[in-house]
C-alpha atoms as a printed R data frame, in Angstrom:
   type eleno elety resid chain resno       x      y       z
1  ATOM     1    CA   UNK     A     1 -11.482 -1.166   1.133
2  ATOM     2    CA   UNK     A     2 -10.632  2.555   1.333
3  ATOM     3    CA   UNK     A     3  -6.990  3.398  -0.531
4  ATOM     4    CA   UNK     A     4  -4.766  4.832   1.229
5  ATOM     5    CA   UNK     A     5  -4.489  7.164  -0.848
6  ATOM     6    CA   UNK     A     6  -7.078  8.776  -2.863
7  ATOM     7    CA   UNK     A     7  -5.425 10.984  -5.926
8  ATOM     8    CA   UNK     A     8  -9.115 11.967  -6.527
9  ATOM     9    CA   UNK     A     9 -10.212 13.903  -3.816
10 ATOM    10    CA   UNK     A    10 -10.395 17.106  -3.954
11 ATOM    11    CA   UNK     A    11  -7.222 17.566  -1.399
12 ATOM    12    CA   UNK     A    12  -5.212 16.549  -3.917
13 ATOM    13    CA   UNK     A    13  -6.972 18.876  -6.743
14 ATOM    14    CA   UNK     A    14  -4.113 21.370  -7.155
15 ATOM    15    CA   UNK     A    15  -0.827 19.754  -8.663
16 ATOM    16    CA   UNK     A    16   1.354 21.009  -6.012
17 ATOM    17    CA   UNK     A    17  -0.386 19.772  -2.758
18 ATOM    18    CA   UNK     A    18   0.136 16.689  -5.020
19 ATOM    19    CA   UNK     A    19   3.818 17.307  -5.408
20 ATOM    20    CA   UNK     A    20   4.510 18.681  -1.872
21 ATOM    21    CA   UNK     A    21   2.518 15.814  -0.604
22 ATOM    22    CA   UNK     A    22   5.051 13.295  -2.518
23 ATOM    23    CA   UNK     A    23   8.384 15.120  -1.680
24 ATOM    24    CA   UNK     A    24   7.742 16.040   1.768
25 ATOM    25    CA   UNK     A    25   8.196 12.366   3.172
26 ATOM    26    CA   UNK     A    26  11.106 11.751   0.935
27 ATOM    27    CA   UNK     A    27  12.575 14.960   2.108
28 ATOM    28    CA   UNK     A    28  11.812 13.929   5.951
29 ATOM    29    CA   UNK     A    29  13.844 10.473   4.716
30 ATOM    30    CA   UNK     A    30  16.849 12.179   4.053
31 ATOM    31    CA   UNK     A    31  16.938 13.717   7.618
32 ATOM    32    CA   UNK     A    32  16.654 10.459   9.303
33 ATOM    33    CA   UNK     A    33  19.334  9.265   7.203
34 ATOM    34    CA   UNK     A    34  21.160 12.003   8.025
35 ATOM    35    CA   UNK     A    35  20.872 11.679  11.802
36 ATOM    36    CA   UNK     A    36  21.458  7.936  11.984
37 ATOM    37    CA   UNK     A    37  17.813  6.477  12.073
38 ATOM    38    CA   UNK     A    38  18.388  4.275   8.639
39 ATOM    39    CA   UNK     A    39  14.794  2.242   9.764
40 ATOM    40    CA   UNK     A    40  12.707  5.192   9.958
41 ATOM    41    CA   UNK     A    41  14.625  6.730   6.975
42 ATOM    42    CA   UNK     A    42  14.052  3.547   4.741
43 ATOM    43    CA   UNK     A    43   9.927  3.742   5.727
44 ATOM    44    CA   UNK     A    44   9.318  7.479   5.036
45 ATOM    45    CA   UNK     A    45  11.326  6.526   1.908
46 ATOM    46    CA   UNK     A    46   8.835  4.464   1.249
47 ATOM    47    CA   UNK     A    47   5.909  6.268   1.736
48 ATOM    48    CA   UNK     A    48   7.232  9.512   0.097
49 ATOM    49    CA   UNK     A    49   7.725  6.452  -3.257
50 ATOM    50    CA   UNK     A    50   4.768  5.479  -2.938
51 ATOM    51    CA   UNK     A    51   3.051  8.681  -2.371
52 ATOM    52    CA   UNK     A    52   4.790 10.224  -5.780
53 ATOM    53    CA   UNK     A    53   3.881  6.677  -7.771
54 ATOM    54    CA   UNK     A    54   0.166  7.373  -6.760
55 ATOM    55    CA   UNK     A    55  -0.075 11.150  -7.040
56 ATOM    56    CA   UNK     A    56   2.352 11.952 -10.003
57 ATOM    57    CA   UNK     A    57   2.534  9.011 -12.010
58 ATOM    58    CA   UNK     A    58  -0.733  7.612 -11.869
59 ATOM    59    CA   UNK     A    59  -2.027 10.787 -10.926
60 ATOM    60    CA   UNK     A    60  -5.929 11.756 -10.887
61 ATOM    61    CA   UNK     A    61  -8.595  9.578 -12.932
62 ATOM    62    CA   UNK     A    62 -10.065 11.904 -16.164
63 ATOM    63    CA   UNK     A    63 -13.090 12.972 -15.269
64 ATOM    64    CA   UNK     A    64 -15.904 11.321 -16.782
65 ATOM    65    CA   UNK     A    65 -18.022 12.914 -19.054
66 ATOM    66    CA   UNK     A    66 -21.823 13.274 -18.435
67 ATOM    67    CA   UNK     A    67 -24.453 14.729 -19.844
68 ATOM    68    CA   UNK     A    68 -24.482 18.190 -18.157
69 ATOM    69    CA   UNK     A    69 -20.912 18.220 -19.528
70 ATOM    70    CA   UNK     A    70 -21.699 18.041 -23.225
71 ATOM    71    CA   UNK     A    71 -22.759 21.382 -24.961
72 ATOM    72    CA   UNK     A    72 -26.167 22.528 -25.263
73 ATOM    73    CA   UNK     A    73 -27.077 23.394 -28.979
């Protein structure tokens, strides 16, 4: 099963598409909230805590090392 979403691809490469990505929804929250719609306020909420948990927190894997990575001599 695909995740929703993916902290490693390369969309979310640069730190603030990850960060924009997160506080967009939570900013769109606040303006349903603001203009009565507490249901749709309370699911972009949601989204924009689950979006930060997955893209800040968590954040990318470390990339793992291979052997083109490792210094020639």
């Amino acid at each position: 099963m695909n995740k929703f979403i993916d902290p490693n691809h390369p969309f979310f490469a640069n730190p603030l598409v990850r960060w924009v990505s997160s506080l967009a929804p939570v900013a769109w929250a606040f303006v349903e909230f603001v203009n009565g719609s507490p249901g749709w306020g309370m699911i972009f909420a949601a989204l924009g805590a689950l979006a930060f948990w997955v893209l800040i927190v968590r954040g990318p894997d470390e990339p793992v090392a291979t052997d083109k990575d490792k210094p020639q001599d």
